[in-house]
N, CA, C and O atoms as a printed pandas DataFrame, in Angstrom:
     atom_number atom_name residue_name chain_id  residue_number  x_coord  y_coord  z_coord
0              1         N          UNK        A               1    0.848   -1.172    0.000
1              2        CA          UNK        A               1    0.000    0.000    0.000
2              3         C          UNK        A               1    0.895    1.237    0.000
3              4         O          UNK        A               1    1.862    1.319    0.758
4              5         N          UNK        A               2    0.597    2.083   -0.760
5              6        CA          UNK        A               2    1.453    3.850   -0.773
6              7         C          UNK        A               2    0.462    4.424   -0.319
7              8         O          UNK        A               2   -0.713    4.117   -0.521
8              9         N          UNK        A               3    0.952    5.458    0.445
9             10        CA          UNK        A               3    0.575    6.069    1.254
10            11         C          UNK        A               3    0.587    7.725    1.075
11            12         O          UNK        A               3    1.594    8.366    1.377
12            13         N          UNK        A               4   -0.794    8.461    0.482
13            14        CA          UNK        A               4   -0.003    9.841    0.507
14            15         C          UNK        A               4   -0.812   10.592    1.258
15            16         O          UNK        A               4   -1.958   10.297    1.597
16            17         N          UNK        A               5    0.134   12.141    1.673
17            18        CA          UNK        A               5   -1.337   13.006    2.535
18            19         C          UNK        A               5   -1.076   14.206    1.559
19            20         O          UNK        A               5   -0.029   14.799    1.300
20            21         N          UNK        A               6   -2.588   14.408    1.017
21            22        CA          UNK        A               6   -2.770   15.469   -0.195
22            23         C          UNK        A               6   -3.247   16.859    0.700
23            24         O          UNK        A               6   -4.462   17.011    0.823
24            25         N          UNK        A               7   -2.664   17.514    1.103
25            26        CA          UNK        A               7   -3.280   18.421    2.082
26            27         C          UNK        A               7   -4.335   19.522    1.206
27            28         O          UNK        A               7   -5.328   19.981    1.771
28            29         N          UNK        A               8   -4.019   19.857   -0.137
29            30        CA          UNK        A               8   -4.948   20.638   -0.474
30            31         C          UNK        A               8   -5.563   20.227   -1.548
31            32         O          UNK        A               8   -5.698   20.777   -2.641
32            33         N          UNK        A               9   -6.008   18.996   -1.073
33            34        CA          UNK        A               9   -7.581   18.202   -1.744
34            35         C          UNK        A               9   -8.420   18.588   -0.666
35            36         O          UNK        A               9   -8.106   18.424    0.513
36            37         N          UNK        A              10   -9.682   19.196   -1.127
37            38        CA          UNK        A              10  -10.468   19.531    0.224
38            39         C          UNK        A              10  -11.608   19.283   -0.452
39            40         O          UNK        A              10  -12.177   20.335   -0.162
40            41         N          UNK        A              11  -12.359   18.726   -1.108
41            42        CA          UNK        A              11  -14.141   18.461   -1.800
42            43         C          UNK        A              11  -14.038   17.318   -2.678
43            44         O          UNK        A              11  -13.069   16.697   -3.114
44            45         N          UNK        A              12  -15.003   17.226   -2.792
45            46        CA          UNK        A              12  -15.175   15.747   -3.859
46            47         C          UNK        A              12  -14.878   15.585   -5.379
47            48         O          UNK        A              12  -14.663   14.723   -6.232
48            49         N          UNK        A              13  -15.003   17.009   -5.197
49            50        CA          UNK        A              13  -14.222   17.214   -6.924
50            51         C          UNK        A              13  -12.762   16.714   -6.651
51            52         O          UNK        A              13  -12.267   15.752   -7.239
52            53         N          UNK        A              14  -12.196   17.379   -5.809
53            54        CA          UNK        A              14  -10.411   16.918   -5.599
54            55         C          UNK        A              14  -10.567   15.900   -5.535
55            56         O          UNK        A              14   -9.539   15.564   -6.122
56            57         N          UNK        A              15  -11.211   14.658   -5.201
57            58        CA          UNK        A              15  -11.328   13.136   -5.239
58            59         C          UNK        A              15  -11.500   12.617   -6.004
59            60         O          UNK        A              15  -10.847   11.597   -6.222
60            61         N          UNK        A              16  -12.548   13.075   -6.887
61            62        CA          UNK        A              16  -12.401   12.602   -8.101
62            63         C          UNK        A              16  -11.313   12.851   -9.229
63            64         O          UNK        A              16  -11.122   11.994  -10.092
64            65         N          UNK        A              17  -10.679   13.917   -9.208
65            66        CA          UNK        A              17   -9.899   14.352  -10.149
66            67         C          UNK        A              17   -8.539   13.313   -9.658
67            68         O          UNK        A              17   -7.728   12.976  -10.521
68            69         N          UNK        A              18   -8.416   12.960   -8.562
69            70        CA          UNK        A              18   -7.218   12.171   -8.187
70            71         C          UNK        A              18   -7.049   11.079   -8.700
71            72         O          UNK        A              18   -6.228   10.658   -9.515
72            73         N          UNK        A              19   -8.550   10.282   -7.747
73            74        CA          UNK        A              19   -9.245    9.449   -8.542
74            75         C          UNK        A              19   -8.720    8.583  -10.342
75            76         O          UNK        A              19   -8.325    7.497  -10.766
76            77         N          UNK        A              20   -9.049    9.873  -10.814
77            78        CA          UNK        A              20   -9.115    9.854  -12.455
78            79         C          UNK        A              20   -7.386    9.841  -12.398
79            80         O          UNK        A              20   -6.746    8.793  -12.476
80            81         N          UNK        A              21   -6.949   10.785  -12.294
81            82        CA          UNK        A              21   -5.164   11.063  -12.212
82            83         C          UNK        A              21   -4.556    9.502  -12.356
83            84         O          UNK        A              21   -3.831    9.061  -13.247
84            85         N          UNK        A              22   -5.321    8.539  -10.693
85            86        CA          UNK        A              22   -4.025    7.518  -10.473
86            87         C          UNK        A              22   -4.578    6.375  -11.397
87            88         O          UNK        A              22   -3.824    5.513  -11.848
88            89         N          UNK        A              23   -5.853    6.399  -11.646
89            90        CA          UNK        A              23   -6.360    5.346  -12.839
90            91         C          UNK        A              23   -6.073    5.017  -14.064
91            92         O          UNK        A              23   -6.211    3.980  -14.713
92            93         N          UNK        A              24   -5.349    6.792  -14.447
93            94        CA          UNK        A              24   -5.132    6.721  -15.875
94            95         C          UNK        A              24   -3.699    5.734  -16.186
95            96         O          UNK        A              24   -3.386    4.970  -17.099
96            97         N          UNK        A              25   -2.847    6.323  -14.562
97            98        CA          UNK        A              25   -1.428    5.949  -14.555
98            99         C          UNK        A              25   -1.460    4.229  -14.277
99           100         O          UNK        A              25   -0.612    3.444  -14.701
100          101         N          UNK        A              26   -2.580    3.898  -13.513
101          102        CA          UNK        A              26   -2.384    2.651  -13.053
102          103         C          UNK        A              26   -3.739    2.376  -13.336
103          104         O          UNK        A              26   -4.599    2.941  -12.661
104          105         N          UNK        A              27   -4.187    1.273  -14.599
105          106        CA          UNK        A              27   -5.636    1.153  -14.299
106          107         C          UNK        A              27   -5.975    0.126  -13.311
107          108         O          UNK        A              27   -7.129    0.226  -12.894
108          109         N          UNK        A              28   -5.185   -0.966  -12.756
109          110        CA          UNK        A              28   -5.624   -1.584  -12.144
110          111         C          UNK        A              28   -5.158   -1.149  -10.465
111          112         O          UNK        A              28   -5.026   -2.030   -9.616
112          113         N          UNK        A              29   -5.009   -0.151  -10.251
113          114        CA          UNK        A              29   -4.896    0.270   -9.221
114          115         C          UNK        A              29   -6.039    0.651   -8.426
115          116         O          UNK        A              29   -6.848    1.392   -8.984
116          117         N          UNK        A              30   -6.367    0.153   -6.750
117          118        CA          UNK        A              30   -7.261    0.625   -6.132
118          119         C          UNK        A              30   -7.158    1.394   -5.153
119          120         O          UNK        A              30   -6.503    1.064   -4.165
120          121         N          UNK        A              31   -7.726    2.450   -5.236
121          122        CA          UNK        A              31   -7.421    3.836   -4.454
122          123         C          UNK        A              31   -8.926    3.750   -3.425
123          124         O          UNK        A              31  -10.044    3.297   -3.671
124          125         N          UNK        A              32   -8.304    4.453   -2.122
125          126        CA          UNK        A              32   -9.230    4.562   -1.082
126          127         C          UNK        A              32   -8.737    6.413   -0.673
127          128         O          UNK        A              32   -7.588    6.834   -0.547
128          129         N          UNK        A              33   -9.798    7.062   -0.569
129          130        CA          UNK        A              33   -9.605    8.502   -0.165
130          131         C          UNK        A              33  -10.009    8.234    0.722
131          132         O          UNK        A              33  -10.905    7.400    0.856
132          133         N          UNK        A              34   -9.106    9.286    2.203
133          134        CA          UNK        A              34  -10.123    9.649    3.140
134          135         C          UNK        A              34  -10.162   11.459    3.050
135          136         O          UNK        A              34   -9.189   12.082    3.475
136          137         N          UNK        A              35  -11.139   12.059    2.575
137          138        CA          UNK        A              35  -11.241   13.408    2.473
138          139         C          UNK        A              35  -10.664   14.049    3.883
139          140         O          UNK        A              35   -9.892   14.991    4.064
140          141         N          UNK        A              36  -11.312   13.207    4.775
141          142        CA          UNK        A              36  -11.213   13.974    6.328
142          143         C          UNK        A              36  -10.082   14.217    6.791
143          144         O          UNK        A              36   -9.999   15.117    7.626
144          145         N          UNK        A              37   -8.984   13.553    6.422
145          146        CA          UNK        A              37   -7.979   13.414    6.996
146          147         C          UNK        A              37   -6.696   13.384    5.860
147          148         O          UNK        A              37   -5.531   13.067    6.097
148          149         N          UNK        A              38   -7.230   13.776    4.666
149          150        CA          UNK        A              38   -6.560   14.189    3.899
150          151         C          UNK        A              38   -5.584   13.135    3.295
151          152         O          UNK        A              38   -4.552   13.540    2.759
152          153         N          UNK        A              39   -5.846   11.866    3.354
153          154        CA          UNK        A              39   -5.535   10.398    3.119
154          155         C          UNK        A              39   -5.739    9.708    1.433
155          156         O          UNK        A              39   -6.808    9.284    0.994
156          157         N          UNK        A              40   -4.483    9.739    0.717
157          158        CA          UNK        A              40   -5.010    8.866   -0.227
158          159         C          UNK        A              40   -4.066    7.830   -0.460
159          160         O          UNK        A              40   -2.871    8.087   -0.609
160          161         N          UNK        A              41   -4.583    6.522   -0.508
161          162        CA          UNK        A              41   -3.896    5.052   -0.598
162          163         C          UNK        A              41   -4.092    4.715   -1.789
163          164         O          UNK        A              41   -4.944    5.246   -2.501
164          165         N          UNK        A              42   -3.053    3.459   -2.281
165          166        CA          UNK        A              42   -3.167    3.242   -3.441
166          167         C          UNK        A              42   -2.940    1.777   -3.140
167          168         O          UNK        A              42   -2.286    1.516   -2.130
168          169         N          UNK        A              43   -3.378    0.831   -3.855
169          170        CA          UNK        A              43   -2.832   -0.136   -3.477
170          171         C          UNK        A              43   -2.560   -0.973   -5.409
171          172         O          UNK        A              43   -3.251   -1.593   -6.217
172          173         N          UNK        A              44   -1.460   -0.569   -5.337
173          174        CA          UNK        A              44   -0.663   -0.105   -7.267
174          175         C          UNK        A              44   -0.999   -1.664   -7.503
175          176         O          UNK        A              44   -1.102   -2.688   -6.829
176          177         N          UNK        A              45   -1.104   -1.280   -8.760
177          178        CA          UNK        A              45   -1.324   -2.716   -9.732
178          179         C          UNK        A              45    0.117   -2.639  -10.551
179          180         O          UNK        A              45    0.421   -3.821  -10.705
180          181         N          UNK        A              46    1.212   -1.768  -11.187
181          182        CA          UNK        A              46    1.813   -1.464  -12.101
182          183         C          UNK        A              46    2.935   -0.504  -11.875
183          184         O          UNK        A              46    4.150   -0.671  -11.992
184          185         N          UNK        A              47    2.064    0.798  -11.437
185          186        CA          UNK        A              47    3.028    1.531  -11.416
186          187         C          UNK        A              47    3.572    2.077   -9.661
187          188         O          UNK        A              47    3.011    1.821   -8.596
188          189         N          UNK        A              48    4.745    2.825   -9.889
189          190        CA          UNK        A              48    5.244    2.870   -8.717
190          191         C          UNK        A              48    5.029    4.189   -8.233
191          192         O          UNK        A              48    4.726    5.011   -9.098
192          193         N          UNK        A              49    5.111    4.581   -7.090
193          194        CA          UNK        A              49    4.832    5.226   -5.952
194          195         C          UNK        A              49    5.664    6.930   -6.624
195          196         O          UNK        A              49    5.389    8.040   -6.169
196          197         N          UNK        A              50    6.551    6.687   -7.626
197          198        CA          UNK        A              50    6.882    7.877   -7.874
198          199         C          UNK        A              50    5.831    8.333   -8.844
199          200         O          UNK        A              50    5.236    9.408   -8.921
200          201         N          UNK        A              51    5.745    7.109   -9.649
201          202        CA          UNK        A              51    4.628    7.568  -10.962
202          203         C          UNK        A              51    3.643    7.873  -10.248
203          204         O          UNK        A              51    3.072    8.799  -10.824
204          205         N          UNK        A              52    3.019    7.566   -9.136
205          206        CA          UNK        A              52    1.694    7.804   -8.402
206          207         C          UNK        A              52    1.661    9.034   -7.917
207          208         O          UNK        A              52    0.602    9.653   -7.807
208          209         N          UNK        A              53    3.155    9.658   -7.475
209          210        CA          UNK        A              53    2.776   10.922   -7.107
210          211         C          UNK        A              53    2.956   12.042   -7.956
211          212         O          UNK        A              53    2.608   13.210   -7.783
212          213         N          UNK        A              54    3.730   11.351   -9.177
213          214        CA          UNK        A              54    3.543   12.810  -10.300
214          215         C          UNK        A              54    2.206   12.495  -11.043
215          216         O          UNK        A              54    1.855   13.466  -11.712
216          217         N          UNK        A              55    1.514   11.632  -11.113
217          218        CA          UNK        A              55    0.276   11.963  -11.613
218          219         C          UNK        A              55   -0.864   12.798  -10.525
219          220         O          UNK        A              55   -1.898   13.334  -10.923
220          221         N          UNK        A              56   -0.485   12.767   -9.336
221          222        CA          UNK        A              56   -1.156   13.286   -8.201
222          223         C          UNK        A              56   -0.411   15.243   -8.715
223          224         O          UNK        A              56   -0.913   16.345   -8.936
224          225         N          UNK        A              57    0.588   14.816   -8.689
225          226        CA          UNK        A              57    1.006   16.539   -9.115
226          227         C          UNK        A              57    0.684   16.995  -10.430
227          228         O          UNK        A              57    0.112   18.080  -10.325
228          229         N          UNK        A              58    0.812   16.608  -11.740
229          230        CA          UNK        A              58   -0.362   16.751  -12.715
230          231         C          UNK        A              58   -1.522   16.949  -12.799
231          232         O          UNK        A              58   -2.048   17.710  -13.612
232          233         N          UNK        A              59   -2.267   16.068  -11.689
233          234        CA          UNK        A              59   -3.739   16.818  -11.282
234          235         C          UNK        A              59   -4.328   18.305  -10.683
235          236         O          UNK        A              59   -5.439   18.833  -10.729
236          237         N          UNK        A              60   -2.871   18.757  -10.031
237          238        CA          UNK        A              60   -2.902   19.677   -9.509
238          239         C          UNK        A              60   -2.807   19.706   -8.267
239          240         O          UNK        A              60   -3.171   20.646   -7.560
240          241         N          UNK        A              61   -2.238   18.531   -7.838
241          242        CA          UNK        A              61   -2.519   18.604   -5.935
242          243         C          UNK        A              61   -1.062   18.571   -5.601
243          244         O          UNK        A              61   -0.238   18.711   -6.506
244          245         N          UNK        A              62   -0.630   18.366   -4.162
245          246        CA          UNK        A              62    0.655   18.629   -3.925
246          247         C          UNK        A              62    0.769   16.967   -2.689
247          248         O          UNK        A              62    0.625   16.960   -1.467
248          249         N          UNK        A              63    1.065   15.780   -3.611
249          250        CA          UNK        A              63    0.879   14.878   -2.569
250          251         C          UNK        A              63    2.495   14.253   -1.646
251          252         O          UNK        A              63    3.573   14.173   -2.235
252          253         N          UNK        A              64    2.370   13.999   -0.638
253          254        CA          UNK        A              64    3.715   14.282    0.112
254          255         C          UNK        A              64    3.698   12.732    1.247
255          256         O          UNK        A              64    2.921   12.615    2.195
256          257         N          UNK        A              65    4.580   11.849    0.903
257          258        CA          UNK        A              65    4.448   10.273    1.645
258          259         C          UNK        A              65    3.761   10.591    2.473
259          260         O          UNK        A              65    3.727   11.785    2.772
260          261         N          UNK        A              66    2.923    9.618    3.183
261          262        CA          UNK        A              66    2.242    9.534    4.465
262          263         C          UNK        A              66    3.576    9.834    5.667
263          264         O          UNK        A              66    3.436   10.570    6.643
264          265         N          UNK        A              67    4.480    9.300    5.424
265          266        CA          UNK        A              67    5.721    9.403    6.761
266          267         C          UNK        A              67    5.964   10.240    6.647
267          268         O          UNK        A              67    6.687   10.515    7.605
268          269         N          UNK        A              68    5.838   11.337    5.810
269          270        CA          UNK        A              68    6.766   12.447    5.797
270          271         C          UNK        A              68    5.724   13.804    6.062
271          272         O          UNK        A              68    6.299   14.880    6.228
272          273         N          UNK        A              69    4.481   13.794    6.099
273          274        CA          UNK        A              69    3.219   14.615    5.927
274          275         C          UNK        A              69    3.306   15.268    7.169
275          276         O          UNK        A              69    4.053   14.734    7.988
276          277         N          UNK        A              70    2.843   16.082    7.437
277          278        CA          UNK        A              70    2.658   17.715    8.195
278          279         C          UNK        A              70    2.024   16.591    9.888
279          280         O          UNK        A              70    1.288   15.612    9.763
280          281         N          UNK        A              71    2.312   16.864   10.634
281          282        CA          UNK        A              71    1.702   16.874   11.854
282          283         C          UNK        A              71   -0.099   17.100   12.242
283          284         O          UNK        A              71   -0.553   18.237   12.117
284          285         N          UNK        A              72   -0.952   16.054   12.666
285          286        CA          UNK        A              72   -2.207   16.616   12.842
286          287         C          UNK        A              72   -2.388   18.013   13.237
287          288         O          UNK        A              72   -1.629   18.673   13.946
288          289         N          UNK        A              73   -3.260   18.308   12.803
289          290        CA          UNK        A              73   -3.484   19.437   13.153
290          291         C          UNK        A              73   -3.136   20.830   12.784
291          292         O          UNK        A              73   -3.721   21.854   13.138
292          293         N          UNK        A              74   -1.554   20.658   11.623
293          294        CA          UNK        A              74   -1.346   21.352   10.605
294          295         C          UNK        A              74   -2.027   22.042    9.471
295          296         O          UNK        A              74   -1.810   21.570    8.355
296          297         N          UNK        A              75   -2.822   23.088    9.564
297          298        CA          UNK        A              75   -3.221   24.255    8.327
298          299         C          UNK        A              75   -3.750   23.770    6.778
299          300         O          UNK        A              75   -3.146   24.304    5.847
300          301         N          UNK        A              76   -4.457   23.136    6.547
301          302        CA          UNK        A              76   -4.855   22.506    4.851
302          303         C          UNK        A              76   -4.665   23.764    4.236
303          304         O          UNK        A              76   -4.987   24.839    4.743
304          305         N          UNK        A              77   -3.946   23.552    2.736
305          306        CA          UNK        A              77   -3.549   24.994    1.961
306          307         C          UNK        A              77   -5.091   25.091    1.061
307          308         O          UNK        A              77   -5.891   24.257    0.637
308          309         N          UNK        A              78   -5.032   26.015    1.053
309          310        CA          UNK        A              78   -6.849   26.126   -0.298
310          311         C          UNK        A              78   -6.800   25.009   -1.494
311          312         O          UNK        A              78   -5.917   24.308   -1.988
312          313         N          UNK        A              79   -8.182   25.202   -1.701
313          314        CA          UNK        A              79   -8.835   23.992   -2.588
314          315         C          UNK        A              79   -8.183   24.726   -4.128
315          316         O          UNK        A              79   -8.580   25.857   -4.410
316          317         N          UNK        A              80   -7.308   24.104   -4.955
317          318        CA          UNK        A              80   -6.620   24.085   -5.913
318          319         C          UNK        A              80   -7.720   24.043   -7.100
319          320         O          UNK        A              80   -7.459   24.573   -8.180
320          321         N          UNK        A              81   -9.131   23.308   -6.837
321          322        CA          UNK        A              81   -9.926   23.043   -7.814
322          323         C          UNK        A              81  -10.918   24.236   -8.411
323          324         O          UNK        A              81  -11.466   24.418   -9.498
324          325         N          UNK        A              82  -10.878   24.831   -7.372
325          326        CA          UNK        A              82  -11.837   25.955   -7.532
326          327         C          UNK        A              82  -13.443   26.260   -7.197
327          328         O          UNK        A              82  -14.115   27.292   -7.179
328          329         N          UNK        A              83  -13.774   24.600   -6.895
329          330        CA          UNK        A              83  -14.963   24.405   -6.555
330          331         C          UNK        A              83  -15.849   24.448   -5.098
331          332         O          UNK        A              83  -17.064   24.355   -4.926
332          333         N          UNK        A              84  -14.853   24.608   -4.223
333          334        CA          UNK        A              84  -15.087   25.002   -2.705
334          335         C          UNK        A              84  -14.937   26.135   -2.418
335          336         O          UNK        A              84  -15.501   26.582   -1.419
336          337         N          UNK        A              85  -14.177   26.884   -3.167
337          338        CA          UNK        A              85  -13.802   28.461   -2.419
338          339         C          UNK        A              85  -14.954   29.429   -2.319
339          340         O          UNK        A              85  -14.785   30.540   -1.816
């Protein structure tokens, strides 16, 4: 399982657009979001964890390992999509 924390995915549009992002790169890849907590898993069919996160940065988000991600309770940056603001 890869592990990323997308801090400025904040609505369901950002989920889906990710969504779409890691599918294209990996179709047999199964992805679990958690919006709340700013959580997206992959569990790769193909491709690897780097390809997973430049298609996450192509989408427009800024995704950063789960081990390495901001401290609870750390500041979410604005919704990149445009559809929450």
């Amino acid at each position: 399982m890869i592990d990323f924390e997308v801090r400025d995915m904040s609505c369901g549009h950002c989920v889906g657009a990710i969504t779409q992002a890691l599918k294209a790169v990996d179709g047999d890849a199964e992805v679990q979001i958690d919006l709340g907590t700013h959580r997206v898993q992959v569990e790769a069919g193909s491709a690897s964890a780097q390809e997973l996160a430049e298609a996450i940065r192509e989408a427009g988000y800024t995704p950063v390992p789960a081990a390495a991600a901001a401290p609870a309770g750390a500041r979410a940056a604005k919704s990149c999509c445009g559809c929450c603001r």
